[in-house]
C-alpha beads as a LAMMPS data file, in Angstrom:
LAMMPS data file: protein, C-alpha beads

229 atoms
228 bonds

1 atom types
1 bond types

-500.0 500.0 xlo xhi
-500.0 500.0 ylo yhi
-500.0 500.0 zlo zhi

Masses

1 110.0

Atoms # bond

1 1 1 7.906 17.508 18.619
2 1 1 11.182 16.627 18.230
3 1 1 13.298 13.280 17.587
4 1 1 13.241 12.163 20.826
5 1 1 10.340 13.107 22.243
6 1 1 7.974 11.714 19.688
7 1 1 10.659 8.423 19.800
8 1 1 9.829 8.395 23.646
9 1 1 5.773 8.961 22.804
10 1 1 5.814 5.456 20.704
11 1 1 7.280 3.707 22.642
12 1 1 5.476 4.267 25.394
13 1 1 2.081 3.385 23.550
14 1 1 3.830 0.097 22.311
15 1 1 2.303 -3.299 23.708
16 1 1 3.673 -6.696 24.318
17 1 1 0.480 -8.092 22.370
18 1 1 0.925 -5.805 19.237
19 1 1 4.633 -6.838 18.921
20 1 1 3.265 -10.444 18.507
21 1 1 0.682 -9.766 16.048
22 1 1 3.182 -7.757 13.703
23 1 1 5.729 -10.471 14.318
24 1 1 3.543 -12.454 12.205
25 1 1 2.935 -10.218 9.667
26 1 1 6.869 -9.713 9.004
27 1 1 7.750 -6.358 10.979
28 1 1 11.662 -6.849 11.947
29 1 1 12.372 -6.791 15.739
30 1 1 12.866 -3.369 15.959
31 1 1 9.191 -2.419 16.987
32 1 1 7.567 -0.892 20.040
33 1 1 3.863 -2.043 19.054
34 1 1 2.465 0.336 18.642
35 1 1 -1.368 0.457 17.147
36 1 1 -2.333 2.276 13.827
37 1 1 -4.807 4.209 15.974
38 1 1 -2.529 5.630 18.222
39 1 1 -0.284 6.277 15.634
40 1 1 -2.875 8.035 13.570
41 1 1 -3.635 10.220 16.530
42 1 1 0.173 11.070 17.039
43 1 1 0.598 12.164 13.468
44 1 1 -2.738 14.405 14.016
45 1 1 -0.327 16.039 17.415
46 1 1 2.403 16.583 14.812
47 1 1 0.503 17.466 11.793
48 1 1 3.513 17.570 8.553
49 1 1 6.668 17.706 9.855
50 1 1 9.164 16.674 6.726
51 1 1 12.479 17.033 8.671
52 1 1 11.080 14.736 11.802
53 1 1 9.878 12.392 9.204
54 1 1 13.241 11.577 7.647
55 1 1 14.569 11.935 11.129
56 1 1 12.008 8.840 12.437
57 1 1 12.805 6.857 9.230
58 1 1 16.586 7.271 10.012
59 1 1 15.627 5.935 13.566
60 1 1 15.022 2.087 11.845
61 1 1 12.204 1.342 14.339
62 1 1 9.434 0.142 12.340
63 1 1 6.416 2.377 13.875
64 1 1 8.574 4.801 13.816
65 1 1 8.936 4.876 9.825
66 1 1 5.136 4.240 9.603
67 1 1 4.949 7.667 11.217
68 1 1 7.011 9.090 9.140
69 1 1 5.275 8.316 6.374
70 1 1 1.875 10.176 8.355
71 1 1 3.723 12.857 8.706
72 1 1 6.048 13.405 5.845
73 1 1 4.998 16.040 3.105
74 1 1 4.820 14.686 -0.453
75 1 1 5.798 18.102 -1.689
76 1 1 9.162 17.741 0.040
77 1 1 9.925 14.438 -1.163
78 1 1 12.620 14.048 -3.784
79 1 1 13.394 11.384 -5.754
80 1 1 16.398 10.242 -3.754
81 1 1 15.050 9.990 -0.497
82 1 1 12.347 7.997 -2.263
83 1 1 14.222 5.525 -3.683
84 1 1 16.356 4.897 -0.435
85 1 1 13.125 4.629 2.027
86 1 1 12.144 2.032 -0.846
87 1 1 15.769 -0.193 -0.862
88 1 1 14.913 0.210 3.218
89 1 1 11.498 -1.477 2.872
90 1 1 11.670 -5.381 4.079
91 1 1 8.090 -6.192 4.368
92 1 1 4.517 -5.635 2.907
93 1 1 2.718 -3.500 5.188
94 1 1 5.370 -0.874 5.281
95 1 1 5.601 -1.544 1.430
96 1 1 1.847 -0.525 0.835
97 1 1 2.711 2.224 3.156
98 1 1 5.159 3.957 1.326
99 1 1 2.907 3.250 -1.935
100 1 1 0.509 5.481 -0.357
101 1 1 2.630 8.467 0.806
102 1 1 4.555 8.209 -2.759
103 1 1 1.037 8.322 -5.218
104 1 1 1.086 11.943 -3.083
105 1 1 4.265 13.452 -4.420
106 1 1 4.929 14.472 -7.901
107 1 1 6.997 11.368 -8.615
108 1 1 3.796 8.640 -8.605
109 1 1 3.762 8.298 -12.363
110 1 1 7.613 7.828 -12.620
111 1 1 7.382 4.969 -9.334
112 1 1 4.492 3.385 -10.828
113 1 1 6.122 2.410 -14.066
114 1 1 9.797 1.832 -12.375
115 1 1 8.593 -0.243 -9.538
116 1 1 6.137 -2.828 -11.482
117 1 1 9.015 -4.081 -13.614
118 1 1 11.441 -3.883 -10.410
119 1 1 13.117 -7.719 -9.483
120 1 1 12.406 -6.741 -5.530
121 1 1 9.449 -8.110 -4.517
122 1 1 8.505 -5.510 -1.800
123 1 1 9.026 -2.632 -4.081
124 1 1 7.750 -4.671 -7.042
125 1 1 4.466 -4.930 -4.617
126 1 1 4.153 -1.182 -4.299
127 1 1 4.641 -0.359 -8.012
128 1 1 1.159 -2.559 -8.301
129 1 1 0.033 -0.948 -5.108
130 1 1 1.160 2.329 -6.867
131 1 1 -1.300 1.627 -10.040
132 1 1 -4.683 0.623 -7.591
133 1 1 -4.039 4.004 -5.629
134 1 1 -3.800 5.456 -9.566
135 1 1 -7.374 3.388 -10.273
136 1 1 -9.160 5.020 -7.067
137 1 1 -7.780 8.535 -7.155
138 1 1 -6.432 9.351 -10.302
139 1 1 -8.932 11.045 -12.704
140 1 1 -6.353 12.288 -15.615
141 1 1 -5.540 8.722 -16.453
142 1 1 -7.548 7.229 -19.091
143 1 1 -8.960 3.509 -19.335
144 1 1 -6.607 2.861 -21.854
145 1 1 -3.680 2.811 -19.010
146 1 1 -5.651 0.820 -17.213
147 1 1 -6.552 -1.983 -19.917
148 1 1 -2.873 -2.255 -20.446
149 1 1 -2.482 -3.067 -17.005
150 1 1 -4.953 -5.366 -16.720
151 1 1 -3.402 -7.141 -19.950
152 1 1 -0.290 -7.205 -17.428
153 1 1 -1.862 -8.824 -14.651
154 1 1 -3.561 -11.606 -16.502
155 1 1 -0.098 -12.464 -18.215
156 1 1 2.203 -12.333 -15.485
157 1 1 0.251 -13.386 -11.980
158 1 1 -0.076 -16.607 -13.052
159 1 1 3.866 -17.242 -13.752
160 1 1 4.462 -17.096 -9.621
161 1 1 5.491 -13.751 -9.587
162 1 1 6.659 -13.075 -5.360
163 1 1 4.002 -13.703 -2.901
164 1 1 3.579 -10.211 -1.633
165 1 1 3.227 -9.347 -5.418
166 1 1 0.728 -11.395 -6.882
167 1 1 -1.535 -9.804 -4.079
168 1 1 -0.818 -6.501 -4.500
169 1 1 -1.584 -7.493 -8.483
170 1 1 -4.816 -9.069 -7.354
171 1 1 -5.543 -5.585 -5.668
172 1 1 -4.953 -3.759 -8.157
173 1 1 -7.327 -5.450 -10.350
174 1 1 -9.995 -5.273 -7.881
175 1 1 -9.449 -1.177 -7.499
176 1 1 -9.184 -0.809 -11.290
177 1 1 -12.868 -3.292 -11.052
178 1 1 -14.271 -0.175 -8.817
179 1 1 -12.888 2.377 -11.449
180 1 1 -16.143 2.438 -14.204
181 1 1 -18.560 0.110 -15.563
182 1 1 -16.475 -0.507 -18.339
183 1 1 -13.666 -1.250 -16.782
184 1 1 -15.305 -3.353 -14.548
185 1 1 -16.550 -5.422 -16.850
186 1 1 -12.780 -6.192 -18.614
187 1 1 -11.626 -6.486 -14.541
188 1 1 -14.381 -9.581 -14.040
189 1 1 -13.559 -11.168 -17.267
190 1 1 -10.144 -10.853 -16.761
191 1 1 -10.297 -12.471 -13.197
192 1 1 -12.609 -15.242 -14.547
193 1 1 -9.944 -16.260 -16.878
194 1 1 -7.206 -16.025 -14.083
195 1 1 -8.994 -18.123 -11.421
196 1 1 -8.305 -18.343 -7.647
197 1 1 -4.952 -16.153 -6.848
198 1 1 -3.183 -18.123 -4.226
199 1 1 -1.027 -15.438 -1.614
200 1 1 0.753 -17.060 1.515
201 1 1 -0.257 -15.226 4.421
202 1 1 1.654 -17.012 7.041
203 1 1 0.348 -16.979 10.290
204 1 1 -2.216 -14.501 10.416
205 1 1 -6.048 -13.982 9.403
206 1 1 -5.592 -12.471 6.233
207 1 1 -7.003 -13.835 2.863
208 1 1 -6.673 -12.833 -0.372
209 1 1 -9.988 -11.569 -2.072
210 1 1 -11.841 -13.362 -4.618
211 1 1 -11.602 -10.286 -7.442
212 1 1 -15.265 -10.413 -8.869
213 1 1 -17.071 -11.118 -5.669
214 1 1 -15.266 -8.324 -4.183
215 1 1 -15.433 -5.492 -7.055
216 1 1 -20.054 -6.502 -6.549
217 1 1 -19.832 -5.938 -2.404
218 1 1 -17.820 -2.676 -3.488
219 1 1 -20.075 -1.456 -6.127
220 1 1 -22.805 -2.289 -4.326
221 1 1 -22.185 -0.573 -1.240
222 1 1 -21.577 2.561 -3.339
223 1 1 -24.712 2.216 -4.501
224 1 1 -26.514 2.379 -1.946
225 1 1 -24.094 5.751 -0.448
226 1 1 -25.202 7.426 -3.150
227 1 1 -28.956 6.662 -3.108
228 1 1 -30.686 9.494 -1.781
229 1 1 -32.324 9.663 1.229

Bonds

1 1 1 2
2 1 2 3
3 1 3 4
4 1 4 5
5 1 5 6
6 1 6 7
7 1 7 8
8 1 8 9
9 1 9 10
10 1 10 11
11 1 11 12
12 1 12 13
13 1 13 14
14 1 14 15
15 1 15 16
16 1 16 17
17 1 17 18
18 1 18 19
19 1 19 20
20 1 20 21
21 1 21 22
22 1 22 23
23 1 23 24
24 1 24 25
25 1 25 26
26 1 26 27
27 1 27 28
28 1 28 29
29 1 29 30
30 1 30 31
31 1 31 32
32 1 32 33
33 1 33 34
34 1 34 35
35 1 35 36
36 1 36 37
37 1 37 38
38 1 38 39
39 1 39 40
40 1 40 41
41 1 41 42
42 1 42 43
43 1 43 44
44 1 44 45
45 1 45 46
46 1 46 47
47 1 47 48
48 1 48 49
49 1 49 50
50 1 50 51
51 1 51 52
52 1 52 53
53 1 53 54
54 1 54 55
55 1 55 56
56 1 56 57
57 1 57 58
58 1 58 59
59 1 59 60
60 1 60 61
61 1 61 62
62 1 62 63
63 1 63 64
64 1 64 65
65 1 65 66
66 1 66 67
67 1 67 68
68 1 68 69
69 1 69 70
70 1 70 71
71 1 71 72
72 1 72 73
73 1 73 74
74 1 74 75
75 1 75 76
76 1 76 77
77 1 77 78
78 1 78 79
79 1 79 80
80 1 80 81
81 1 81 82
82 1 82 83
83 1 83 84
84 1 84 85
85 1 85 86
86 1 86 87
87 1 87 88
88 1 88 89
89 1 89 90
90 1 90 91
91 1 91 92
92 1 92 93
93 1 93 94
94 1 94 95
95 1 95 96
96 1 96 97
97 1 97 98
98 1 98 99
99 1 99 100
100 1 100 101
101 1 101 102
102 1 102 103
103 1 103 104
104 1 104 105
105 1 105 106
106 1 106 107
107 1 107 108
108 1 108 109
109 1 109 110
110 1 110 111
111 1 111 112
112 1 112 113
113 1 113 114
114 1 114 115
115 1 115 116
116 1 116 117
117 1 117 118
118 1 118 119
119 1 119 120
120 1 120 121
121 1 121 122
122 1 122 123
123 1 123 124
124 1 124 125
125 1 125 126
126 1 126 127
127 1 127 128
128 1 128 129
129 1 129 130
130 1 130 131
131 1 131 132
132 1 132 133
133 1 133 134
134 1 134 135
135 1 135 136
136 1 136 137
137 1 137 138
138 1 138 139
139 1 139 140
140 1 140 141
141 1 141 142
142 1 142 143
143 1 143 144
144 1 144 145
145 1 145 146
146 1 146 147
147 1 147 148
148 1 148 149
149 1 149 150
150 1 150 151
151 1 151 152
152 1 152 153
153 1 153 154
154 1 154 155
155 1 155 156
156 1 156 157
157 1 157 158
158 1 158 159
159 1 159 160
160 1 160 161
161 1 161 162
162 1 162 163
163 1 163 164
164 1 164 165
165 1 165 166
166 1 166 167
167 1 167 168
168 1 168 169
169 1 169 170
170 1 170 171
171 1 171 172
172 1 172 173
173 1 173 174
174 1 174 175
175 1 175 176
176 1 176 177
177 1 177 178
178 1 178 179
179 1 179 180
180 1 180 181
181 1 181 182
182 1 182 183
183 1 183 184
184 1 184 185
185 1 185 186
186 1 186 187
187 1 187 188
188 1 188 189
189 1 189 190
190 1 190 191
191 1 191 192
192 1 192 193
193 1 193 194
194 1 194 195
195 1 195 196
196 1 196 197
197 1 197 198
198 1 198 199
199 1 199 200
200 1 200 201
201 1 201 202
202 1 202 203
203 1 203 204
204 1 204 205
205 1 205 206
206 1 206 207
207 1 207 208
208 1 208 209
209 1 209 210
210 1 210 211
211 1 211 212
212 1 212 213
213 1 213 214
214 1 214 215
215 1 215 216
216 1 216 217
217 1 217 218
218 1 218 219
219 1 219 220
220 1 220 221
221 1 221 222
222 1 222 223
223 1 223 224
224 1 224 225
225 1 225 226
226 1 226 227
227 1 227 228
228 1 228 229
C-alpha cells in the first residue's frame, strides 16, 4: 500500500466516538479514531513495510504512527530514527508503543539504560516500559539486572518521579514479579515497603495496579495454563 492509500484506509475507519475516548487519554488532535482492532487488521494487509512506516510517522497523525510502529521492521531501525520517533512522542500510549517496537531491534539494551535516567517523562516512561518487556521476554538477562532495578524502583518512585513514569515503574515491577519465584518474592517485598503508587489517570477508567495482588492473579492464571488436561 502506499502513503496515501493506507492514509485514506484510516481515516476512513476513524469514529467520532474513538476521537473522544483518546482525547482523554492525551492523543493530540491530529487523530482519525481509529480502533486498535482495525488497526491490527490493517497492519496484517500490509505485513512489514519499513519505508511506509517512516513514511506514516512523518505523516504526524497519531494512528497513523501507531501503525507504523505495526508495521515497521526492527531490523531496519537505526539508532537515529529511534531517537527522533522518541523526541516526537507526547503521550503515554504511543510511549509504551514505541517501547514495544524498540525491545525488537538490536538497540533495546542501549534504550533501556539511556531512557530510565532520561529528564522526559514520556521517554523516561518507556525506558521502564523498556526493562518490563526485558522481564517478560528476555531470557539472557540474569536476576541480578533485575534486583538492581528493583533497588531503583523502590528508591526513586516514591520521590514523585512524572506521572506517566511512576506507572510505567509500577509495571515494571509487576512484570519483573511474573519473571521467577525468586524474583517474585524480592518484587512483593519490595512493593510492601513502597505502598499504594498513586498515577493520575485523568478522565478515563484506568487504575493503576496494586503490585502484589496483581503479580498472584498473574501467577495464578499461569498456573492453571500449564496444568494438564
Amino acid at each position: 500500500m502506499t502513503l496515501a492509500e493506507t492514509m485514506a484506509a484510516l481515516e476512513s475507519m476513524g469514529t467520532a466516538q474513538n476521537r473522544k475516548v483518546y482525547a482523554r487519554h492525551g492523543y493530540p488532535a491530529a487523530t482519525f479514531g481509529v480502533s486498535y482492532a482495525n488497526l491490527g487488521k490493517l497492519a496484517k494487509r500490509i505485513r512489514k513495510d519499513h519505508d511506509l512506516a517512516v513514511a506514516l510517522w512523518g505523516a504526524g497523525n497519531s494512528d497513523a504512527r501507531a501503525l507504523a510502529l505495526m508495521v515497521a521492521d526492527p531490523d531496519a531501525a537505526s539508532e537515529a530514527e529511534i531517537d527522533a520517533w522518541m523526541a516526537d512522542t507526547c503521550y503515554y500510549v504511543l510511549a509504551g508503543a514505541l517501547a514495544g517496537y524498540v525491545h525488537k531491534t538490536r538497540f533495546a539494551q542501549k534504550k533501556r539504560k539511556q531512557w530510565t535516567g532520561a529528564k522526559e517523562e514520556f521517554t523516561r516512561q518507556a525506558g521502564w516500559d523498556l526493562v518490563a518487556h526485558a522481564a517478560m521476554q528476555d531470557d539472557s538477562l540474569d536476576d541480578a539486572y533485575f534486583e538492581r532495578q528493583l533497588e531503583t524502583i523502590e528508591k526513586k518512585i516514591g520521590r514523585t518521579p512524572p506521572n506517566r513514569v511512576r506507572h510505567a515503574m509500577n509495571s515494571a515491577l509487576i512484570a519483573i514479579g511474573v519473571r521467577n519465584p525468586r524474583l517474585r518474592k524480592l518484587a512483593e517485598a519490595a512493593a510492601g515497603r513502597i505502598g499504594k503508587v498513586e498515577v493520575d489517570h485523568g478522565e478515563t477508567g484506568c487504575k493503576t495496579p496494586d503490585a502484589v495482588s496483581y503479580i498472584a492473579r498473574t501467577m495464578a492464571r499461569s498456573a492453571k495454563r500449564s496444568r494438564p488436561r
